[in-house]
Backbone and ligand atoms as CSV (ligand in chain L), in Angstrom:
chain,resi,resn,atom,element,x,y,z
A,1,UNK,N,N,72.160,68.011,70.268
A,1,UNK,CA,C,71.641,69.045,69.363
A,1,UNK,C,C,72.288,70.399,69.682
A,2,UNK,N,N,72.648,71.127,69.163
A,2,UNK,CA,C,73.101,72.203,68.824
A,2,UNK,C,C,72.303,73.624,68.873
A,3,UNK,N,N,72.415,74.171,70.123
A,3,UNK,CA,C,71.072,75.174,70.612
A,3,UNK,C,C,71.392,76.871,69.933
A,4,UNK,N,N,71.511,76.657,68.394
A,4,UNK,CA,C,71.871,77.370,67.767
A,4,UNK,C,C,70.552,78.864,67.977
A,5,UNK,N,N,70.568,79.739,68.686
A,5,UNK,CA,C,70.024,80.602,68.851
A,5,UNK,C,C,68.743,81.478,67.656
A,6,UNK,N,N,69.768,82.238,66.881
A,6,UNK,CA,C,69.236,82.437,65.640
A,6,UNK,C,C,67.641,81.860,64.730
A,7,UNK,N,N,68.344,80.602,64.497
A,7,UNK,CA,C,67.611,79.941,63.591
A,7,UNK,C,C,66.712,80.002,64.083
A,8,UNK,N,N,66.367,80.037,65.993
A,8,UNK,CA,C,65.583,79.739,66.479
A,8,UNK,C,C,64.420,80.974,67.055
A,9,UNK,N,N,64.592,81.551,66.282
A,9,UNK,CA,C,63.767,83.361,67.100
A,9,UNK,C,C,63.188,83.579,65.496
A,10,UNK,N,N,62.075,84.197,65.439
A,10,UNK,CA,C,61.136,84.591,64.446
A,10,UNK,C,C,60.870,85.772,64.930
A,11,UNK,N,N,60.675,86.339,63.894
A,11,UNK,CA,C,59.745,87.912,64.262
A,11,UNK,C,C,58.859,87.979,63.093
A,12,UNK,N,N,57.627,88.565,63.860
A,12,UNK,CA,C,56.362,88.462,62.730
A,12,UNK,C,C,55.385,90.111,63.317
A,13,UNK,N,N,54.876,90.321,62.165
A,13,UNK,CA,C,53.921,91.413,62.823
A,13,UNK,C,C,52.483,91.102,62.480
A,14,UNK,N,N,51.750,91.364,63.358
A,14,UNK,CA,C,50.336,91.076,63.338
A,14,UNK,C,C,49.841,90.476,64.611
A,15,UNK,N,N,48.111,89.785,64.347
A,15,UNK,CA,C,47.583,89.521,65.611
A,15,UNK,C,C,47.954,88.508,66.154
A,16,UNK,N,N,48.498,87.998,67.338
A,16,UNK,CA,C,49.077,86.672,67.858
A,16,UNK,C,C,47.769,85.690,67.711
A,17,UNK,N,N,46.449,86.396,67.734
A,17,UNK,CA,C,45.055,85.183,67.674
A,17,UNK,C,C,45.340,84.388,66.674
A,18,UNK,N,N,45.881,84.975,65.445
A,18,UNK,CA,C,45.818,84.171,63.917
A,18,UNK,C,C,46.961,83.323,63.892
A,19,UNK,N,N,47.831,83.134,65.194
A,19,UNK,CA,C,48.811,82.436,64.866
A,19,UNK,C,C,48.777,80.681,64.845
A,20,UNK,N,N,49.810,80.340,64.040
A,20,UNK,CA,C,49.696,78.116,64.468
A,20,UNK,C,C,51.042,78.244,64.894
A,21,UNK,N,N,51.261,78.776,66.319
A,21,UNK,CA,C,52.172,78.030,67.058
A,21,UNK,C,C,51.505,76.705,67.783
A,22,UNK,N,N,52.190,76.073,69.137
A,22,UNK,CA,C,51.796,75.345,69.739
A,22,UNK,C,C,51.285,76.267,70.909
A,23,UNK,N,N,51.653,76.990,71.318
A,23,UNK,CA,C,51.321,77.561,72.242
A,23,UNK,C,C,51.479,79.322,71.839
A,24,UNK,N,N,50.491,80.457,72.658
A,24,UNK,CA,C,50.591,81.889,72.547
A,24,UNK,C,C,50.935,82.321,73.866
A,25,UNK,N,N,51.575,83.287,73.836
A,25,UNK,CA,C,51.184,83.812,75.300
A,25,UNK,C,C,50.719,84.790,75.681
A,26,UNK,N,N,49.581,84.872,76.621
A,26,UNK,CA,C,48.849,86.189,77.340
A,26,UNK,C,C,49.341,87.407,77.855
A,27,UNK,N,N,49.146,88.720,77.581
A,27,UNK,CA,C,49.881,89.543,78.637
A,27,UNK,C,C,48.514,89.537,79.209
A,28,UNK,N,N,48.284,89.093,80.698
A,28,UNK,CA,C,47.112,89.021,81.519
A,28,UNK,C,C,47.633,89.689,82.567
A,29,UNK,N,N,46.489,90.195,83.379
A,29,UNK,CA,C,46.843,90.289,84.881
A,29,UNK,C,C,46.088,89.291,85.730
A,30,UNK,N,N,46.526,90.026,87.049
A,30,UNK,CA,C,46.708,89.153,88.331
A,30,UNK,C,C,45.680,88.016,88.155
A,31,UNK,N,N,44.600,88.734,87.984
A,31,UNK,CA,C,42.970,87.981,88.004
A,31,UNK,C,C,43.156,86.834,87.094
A,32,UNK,N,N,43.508,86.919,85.865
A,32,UNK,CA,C,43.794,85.938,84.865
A,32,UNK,C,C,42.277,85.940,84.207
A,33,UNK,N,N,41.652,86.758,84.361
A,33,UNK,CA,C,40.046,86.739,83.904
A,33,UNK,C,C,39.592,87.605,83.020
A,34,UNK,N,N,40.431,87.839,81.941
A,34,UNK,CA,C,40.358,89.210,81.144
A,34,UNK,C,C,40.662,90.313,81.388
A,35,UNK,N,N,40.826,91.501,80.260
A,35,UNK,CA,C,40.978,92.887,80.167
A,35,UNK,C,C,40.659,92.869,79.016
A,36,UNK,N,N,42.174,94.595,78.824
A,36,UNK,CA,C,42.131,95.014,77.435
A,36,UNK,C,C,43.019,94.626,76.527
A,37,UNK,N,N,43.353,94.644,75.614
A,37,UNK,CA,C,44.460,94.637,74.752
A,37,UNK,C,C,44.886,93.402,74.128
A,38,UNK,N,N,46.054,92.899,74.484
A,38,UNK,CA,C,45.923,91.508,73.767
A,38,UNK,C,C,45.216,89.893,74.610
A,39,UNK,N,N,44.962,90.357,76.053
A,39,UNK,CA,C,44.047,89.618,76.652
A,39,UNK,C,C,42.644,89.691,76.062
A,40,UNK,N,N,42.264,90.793,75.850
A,40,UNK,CA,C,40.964,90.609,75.505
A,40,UNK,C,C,41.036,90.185,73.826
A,41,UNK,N,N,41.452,90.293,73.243
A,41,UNK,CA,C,41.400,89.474,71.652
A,41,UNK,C,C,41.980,88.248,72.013
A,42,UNK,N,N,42.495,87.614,72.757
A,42,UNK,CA,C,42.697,86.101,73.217
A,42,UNK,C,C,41.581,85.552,73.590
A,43,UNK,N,N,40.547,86.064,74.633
A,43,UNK,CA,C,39.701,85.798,75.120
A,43,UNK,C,C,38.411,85.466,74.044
A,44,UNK,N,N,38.456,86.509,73.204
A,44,UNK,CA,C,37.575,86.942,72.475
A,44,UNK,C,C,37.575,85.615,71.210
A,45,UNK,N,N,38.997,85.444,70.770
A,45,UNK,CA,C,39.349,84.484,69.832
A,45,UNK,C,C,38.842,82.819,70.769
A,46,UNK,N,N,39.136,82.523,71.467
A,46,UNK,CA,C,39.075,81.355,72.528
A,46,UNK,C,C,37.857,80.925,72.630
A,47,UNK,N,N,37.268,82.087,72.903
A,47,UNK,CA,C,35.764,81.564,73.412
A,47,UNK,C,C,35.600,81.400,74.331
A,48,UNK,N,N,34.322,81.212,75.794
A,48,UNK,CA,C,34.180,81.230,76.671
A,48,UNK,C,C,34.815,80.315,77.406
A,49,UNK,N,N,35.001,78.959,77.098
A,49,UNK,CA,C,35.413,78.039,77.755
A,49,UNK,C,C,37.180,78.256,78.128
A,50,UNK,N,N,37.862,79.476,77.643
A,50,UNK,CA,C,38.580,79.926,78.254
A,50,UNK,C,C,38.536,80.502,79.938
A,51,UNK,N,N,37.619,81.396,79.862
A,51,UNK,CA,C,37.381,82.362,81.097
A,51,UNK,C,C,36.684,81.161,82.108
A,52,UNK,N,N,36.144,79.768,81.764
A,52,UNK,CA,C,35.831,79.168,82.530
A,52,UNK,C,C,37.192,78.157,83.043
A,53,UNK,N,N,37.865,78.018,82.036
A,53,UNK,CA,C,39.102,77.326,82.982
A,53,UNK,C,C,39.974,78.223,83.459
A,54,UNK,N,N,40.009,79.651,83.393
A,54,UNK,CA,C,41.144,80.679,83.891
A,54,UNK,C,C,40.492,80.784,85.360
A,55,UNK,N,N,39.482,80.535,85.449
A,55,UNK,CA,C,38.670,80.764,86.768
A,55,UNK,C,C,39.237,79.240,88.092
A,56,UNK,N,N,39.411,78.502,87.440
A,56,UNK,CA,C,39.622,77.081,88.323
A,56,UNK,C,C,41.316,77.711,88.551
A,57,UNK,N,N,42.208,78.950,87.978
A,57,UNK,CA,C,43.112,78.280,88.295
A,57,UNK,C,C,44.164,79.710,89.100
A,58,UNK,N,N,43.391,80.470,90.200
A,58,UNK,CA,C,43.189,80.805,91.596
A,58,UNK,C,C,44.081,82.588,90.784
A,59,UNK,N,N,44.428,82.875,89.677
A,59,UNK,CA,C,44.779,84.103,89.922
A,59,UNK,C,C,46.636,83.746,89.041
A,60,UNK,N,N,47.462,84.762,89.370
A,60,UNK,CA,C,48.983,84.761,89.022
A,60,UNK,C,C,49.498,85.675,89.146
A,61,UNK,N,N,50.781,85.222,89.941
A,61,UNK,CA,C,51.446,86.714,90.808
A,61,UNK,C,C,52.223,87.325,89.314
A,62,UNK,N,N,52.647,88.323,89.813
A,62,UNK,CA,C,53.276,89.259,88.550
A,62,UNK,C,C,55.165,88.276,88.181
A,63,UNK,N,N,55.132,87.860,87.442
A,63,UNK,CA,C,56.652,87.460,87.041
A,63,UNK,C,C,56.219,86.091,86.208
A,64,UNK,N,N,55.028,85.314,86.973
A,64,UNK,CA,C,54.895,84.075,87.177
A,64,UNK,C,C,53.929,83.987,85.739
A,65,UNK,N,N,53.830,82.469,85.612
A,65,UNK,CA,C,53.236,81.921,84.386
A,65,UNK,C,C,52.152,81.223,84.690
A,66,UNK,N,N,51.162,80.687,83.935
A,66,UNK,CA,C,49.751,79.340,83.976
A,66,UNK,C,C,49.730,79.232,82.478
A,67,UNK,N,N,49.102,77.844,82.026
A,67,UNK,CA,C,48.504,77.271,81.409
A,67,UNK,C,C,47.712,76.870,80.920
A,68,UNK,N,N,46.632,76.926,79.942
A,68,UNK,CA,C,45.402,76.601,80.016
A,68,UNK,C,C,45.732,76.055,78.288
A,69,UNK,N,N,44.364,75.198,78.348
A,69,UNK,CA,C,44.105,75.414,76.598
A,69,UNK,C,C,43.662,76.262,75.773
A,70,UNK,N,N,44.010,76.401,74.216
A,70,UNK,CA,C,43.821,77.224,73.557
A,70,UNK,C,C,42.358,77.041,72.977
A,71,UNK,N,N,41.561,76.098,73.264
A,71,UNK,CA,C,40.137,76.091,72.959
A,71,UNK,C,C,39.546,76.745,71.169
A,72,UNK,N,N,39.212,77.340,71.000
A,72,UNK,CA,C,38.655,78.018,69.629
A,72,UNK,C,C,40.365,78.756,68.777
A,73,UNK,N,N,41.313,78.940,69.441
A,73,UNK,CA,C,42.614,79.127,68.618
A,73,UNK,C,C,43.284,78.020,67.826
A,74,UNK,N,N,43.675,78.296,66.829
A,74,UNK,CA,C,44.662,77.863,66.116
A,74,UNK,C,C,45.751,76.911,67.047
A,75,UNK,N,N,46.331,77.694,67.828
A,75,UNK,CA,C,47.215,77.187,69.111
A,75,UNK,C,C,46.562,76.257,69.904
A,76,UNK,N,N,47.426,75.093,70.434
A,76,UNK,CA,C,46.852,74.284,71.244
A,76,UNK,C,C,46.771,74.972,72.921
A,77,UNK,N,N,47.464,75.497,73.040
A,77,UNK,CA,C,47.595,76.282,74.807
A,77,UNK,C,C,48.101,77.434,74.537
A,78,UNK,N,N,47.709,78.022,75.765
A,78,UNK,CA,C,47.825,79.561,76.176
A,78,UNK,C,C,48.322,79.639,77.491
A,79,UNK,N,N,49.591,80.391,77.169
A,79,UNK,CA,C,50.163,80.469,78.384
A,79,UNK,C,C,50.301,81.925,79.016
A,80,UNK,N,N,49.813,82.131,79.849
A,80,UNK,CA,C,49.223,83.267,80.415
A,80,UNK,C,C,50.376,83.824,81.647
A,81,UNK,N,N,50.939,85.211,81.339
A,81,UNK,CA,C,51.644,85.361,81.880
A,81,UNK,C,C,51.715,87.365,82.279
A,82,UNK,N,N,51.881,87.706,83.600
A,82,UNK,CA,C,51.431,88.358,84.165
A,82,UNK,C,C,52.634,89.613,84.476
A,83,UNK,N,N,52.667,90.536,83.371
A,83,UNK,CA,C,54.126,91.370,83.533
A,83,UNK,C,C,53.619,92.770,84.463
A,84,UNK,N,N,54.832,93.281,84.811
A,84,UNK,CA,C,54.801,94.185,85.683
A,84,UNK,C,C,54.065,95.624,85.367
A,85,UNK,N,N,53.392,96.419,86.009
A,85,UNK,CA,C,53.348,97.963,85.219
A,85,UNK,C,C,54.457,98.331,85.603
A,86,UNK,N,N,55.040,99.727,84.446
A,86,UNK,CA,C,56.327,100.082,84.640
A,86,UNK,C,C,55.927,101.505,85.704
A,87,UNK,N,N,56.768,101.850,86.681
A,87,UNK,CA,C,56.630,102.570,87.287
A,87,UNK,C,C,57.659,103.698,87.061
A,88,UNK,N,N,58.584,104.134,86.446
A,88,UNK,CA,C,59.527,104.443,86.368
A,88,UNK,C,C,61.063,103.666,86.343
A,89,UNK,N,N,60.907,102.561,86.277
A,89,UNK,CA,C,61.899,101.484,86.688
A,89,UNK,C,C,62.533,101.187,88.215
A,90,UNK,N,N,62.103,101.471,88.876
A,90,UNK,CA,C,62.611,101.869,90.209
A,90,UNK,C,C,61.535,100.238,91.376
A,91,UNK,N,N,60.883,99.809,90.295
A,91,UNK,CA,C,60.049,98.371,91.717
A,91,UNK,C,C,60.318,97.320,91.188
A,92,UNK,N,N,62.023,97.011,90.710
A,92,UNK,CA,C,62.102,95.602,90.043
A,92,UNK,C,C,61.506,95.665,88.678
A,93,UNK,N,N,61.107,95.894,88.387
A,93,UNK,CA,C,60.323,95.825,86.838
A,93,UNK,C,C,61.140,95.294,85.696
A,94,UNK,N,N,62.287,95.660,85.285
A,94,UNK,CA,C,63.269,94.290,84.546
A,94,UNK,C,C,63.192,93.307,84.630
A,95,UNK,N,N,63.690,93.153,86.511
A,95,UNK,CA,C,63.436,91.589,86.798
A,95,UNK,C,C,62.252,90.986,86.298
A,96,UNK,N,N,61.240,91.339,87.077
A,96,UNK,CA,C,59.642,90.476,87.104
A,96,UNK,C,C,59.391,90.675,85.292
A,97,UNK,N,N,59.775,91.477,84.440
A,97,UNK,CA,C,59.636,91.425,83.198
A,97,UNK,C,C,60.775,90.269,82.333
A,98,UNK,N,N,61.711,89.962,82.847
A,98,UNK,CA,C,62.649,88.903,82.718
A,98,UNK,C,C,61.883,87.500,82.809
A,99,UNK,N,N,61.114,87.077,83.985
A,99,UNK,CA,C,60.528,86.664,84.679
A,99,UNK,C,C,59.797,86.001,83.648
A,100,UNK,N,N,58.854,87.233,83.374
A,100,UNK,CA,C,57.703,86.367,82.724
A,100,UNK,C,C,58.122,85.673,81.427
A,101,UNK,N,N,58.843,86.108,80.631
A,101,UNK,CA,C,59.799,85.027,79.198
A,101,UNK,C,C,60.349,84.376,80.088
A,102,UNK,N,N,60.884,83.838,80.972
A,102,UNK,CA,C,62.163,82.841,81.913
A,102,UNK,C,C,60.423,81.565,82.201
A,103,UNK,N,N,59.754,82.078,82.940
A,103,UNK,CA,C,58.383,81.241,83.160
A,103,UNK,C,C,57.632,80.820,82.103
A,104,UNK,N,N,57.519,82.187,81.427
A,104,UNK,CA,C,56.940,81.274,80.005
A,104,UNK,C,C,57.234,80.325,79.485
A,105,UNK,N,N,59.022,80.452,79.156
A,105,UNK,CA,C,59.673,79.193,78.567
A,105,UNK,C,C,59.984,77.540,79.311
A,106,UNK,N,N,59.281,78.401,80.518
A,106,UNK,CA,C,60.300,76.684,81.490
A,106,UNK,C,C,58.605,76.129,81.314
A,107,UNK,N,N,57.649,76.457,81.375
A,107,UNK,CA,C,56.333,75.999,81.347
A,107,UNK,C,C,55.942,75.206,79.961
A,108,UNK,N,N,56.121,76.019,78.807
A,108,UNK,CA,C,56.258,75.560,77.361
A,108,UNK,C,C,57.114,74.355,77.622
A,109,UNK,N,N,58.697,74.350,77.962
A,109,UNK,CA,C,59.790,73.475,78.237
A,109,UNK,C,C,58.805,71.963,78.817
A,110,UNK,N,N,57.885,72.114,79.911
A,110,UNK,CA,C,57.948,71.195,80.711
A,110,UNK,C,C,56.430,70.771,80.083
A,111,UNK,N,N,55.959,71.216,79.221
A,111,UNK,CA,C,54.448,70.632,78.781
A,111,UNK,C,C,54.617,70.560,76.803
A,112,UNK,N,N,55.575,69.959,76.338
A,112,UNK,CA,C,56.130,70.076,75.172
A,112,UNK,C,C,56.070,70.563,73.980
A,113,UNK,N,N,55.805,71.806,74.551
A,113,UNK,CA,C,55.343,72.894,73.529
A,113,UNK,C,C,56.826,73.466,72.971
A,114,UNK,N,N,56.323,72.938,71.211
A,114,UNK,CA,C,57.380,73.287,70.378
A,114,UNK,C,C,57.684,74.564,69.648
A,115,UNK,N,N,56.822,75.350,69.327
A,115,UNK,CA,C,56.655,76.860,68.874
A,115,UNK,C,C,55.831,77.678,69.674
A,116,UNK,N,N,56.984,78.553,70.150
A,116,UNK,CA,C,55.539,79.703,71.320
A,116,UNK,C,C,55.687,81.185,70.923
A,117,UNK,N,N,54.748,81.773,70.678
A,117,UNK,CA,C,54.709,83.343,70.479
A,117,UNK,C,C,54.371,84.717,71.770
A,118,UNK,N,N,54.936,85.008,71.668
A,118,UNK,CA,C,55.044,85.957,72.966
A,118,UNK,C,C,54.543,87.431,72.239
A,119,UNK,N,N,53.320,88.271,72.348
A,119,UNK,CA,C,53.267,89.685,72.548
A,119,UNK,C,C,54.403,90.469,73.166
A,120,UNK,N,N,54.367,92.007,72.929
A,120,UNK,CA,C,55.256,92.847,74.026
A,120,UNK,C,C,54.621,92.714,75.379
A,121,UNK,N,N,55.096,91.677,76.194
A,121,UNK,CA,C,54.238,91.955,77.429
A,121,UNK,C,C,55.169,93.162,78.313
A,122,UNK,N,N,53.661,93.663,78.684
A,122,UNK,CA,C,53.376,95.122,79.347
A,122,UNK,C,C,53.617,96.189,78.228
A,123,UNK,N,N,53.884,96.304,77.393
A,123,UNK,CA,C,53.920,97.747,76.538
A,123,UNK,C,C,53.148,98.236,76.048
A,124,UNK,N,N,51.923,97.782,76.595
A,124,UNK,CA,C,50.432,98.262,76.311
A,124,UNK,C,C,50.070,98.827,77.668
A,125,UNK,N,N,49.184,98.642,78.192
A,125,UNK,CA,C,48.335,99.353,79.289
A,125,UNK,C,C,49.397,99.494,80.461
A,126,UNK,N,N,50.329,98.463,80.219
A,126,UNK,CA,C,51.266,98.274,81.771
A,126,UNK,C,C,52.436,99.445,81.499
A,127,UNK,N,N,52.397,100.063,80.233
A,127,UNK,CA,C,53.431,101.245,79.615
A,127,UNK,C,C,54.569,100.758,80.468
A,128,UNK,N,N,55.508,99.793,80.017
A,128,UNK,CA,C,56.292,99.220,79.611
A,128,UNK,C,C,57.597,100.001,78.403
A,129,UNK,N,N,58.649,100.868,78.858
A,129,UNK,CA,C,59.232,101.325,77.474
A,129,UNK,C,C,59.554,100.557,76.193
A,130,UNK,N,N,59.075,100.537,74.873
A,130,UNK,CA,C,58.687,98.913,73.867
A,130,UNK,C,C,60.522,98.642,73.584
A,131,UNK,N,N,60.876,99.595,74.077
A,131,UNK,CA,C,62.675,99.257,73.025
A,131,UNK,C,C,63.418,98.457,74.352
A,132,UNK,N,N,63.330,98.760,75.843
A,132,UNK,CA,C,63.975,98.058,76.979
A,132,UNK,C,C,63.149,96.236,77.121
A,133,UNK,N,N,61.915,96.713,76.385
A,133,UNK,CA,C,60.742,95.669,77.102
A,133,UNK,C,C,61.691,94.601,75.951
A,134,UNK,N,N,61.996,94.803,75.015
A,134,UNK,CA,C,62.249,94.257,73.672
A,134,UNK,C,C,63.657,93.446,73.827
A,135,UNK,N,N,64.575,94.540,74.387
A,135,UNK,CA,C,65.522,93.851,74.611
A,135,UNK,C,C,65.889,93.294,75.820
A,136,UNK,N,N,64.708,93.093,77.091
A,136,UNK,CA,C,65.149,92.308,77.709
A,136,UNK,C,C,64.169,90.701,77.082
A,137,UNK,N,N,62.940,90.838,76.452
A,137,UNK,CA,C,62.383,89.555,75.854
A,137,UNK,C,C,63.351,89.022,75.337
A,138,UNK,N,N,64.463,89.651,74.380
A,138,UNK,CA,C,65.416,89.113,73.324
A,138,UNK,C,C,66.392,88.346,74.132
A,139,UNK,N,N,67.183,89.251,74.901
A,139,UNK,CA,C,67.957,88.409,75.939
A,139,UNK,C,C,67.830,87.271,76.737
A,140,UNK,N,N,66.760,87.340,77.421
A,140,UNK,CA,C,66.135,86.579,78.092
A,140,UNK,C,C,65.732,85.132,77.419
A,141,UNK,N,N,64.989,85.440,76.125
A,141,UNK,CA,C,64.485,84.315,75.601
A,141,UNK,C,C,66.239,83.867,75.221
A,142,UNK,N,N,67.103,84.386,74.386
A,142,UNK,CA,C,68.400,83.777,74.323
A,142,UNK,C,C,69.034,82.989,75.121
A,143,UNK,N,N,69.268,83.659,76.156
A,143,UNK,CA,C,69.803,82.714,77.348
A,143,UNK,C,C,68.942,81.633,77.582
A,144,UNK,N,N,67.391,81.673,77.517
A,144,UNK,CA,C,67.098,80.226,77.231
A,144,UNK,C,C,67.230,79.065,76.674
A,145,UNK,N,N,67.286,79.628,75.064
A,145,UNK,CA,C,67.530,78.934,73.728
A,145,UNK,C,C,68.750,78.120,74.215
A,146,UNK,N,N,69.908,78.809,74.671
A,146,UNK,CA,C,71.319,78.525,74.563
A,146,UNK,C,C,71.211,77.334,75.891
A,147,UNK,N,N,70.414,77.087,76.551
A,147,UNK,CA,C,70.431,76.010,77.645
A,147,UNK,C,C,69.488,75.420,77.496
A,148,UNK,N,N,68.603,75.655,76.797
A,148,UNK,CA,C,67.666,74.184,76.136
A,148,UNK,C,C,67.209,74.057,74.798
A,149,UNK,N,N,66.753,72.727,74.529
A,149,UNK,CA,C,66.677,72.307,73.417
A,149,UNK,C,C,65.058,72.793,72.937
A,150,UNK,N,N,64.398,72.733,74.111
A,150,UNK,CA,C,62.781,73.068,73.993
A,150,UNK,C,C,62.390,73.966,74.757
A,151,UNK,N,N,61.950,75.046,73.954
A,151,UNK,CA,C,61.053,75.136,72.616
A,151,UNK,C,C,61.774,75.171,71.602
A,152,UNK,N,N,61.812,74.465,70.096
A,152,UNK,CA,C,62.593,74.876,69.670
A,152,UNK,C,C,62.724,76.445,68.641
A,153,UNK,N,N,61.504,76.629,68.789
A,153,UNK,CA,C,61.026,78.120,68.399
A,153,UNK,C,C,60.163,78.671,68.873
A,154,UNK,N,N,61.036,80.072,68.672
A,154,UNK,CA,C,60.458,81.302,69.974
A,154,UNK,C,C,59.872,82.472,68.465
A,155,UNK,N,N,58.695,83.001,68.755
A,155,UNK,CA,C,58.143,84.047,67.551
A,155,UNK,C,C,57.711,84.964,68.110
A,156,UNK,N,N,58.224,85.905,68.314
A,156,UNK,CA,C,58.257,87.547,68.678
A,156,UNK,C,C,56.580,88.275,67.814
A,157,UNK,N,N,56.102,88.486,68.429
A,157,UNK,CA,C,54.775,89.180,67.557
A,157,UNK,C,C,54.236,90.650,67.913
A,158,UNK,N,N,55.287,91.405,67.009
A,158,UNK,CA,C,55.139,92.807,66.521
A,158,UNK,C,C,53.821,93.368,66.497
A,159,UNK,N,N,52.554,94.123,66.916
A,159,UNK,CA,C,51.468,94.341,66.709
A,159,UNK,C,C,51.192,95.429,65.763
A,160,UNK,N,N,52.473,96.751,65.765
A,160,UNK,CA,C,52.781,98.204,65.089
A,160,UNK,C,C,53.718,97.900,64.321
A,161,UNK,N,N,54.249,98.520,63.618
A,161,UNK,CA,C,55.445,99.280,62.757
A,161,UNK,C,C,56.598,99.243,63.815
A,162,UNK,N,N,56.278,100.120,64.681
A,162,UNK,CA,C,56.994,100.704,66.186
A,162,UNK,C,C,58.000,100.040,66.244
A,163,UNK,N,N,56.687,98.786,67.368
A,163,UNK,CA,C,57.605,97.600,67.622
A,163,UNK,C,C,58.447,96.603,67.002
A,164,UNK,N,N,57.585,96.289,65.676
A,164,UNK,CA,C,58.383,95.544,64.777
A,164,UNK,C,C,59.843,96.414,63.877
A,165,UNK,N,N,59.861,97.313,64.044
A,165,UNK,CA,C,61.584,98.039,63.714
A,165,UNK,C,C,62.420,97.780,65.372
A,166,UNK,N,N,61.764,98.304,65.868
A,166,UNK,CA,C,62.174,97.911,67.661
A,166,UNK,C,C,63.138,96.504,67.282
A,167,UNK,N,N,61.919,95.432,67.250
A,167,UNK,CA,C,62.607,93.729,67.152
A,167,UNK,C,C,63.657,93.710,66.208
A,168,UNK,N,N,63.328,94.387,65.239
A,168,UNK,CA,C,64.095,93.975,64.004
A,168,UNK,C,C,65.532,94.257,64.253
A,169,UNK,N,N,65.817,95.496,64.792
A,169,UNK,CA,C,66.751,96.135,65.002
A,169,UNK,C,C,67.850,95.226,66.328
A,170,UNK,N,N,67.210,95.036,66.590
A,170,UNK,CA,C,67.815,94.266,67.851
A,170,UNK,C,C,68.423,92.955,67.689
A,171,UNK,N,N,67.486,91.981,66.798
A,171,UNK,CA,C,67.578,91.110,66.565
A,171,UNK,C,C,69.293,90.465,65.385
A,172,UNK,N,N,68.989,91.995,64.404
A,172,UNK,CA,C,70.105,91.853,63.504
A,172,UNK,C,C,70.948,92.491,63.859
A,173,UNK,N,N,70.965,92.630,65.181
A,173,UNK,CA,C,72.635,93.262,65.398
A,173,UNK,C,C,73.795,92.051,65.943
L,1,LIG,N1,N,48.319,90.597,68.880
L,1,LIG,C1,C,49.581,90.909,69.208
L,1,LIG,N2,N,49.909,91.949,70.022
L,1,LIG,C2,C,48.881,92.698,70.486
L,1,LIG,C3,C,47.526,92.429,70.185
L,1,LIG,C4,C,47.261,91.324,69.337
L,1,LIG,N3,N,46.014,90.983,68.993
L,1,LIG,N4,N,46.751,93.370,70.811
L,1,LIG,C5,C,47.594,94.189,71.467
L,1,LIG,N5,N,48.871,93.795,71.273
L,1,LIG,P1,P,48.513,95.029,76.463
L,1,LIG,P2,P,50.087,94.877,78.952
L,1,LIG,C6,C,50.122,94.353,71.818
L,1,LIG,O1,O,47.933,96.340,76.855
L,1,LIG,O2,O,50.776,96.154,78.619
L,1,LIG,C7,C,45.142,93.998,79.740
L,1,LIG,O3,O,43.964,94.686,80.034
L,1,LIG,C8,C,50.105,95.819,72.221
L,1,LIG,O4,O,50.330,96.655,71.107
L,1,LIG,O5,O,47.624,94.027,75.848
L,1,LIG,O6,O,50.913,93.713,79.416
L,1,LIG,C9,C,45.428,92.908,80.737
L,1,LIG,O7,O,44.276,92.286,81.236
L,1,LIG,C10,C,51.255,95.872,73.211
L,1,LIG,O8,O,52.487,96.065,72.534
L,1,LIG,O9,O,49.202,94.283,77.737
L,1,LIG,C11,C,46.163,93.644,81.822
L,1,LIG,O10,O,45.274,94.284,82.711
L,1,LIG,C12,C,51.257,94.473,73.812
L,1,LIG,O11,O,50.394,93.672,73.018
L,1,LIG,C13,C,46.937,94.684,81.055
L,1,LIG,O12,O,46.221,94.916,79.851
L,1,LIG,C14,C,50.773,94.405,75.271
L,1,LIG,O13,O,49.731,95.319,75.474
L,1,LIG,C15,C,48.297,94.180,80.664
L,1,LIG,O14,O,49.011,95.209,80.048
């Protein structure tokens, strides 16, 4: 098969809760037990029996990924993934933001999840700059695409205007 990149990246704007991928992914922290922002409308969409299996499964360092089911979502799993706050760029923060799309995808990859949607993780509370955060998701998820066959679609989910000219722009160059 032919790991034609392109075909394979979506961009959409709106709430990732309303989505029918196979899988969404969380911008969570460490705890994996809620917040604000798009954790807490995951949570909120899910239903409790989320926060009761995020609890069995001990926490998640910053870069790194988990799994759970998507319970009351549209989506069958939620993959919960834990990006850096930006500090000025100066504590790794590319990397471990690389990280979390590189984990996201090998996790999706290895539990056969065929469509996954990713938020801006960190460009909310973790203030994350949305245009660097954007183009390292883009890159990152690329260099995936181009060395595997699965997932075979990746959907970028714009929440503003902002961000979605951000993606857009990037995407069609
Ligand atoms: N659908 C899609 N995107 C959304 C939604 C939504 N329903 N809601 C917000 N966004 P944030 P972070 C966008 O703050 O920066 C939490 O408290 C939002 O516009 O949710 O990684 C966690 O528990 C922004 O672009 O996540 C952590 O403590 C992006 O999602 C902390 O915040 C991420 O914003 C993580 O901070």
């Amino acid at each position: 098969m032919e790991n034609t990149c392109k075909e394979r990246i979506e961009l959409v704007k709106g709430d990732i809760t309303t989505l029918d991928a196979d899988a969404i992914v969380n911008a969570a922290n460490n705890s994996l037990l809620g917040g604000g922002g798009v954790d807490r409308a995951i949570h909120k969409a899910a239903g409790p029996e989320l926060y009761a299996e995020c609890l069995t499964l001990d926490g998640c360092e910053t870069g790194e990924a988990k799994i759970t089911k998507g319970y009351n979502l549209k989506a069958r799993h939620i993959i919960h993934t834990v990006g850096p706050i930006w500090h000025g760029g100066k504590r790794n923060e590319t990397d471990l933001l690389a990280s979390c799309y590189k984990s996201s995808l090998e996790l999706a990859k290895s539990n056969n999840i065929d469509t996954i949607a990713f938020p801006g993780i960190s460009t909310g509370a973790y203030r994350f700059p949305k245009d660097l955060a954007a183009l390292i998701a883009i890159n990152e998820t690329k260099r995936f695409l181009k060395n595997n066959s699965s997932p075979s679609k990746v959907i970028f989910v714009a929440f503003d205007d902002e961000s979605y000219e951000i993606y857009r722009k990037l995407l069609c160059q």
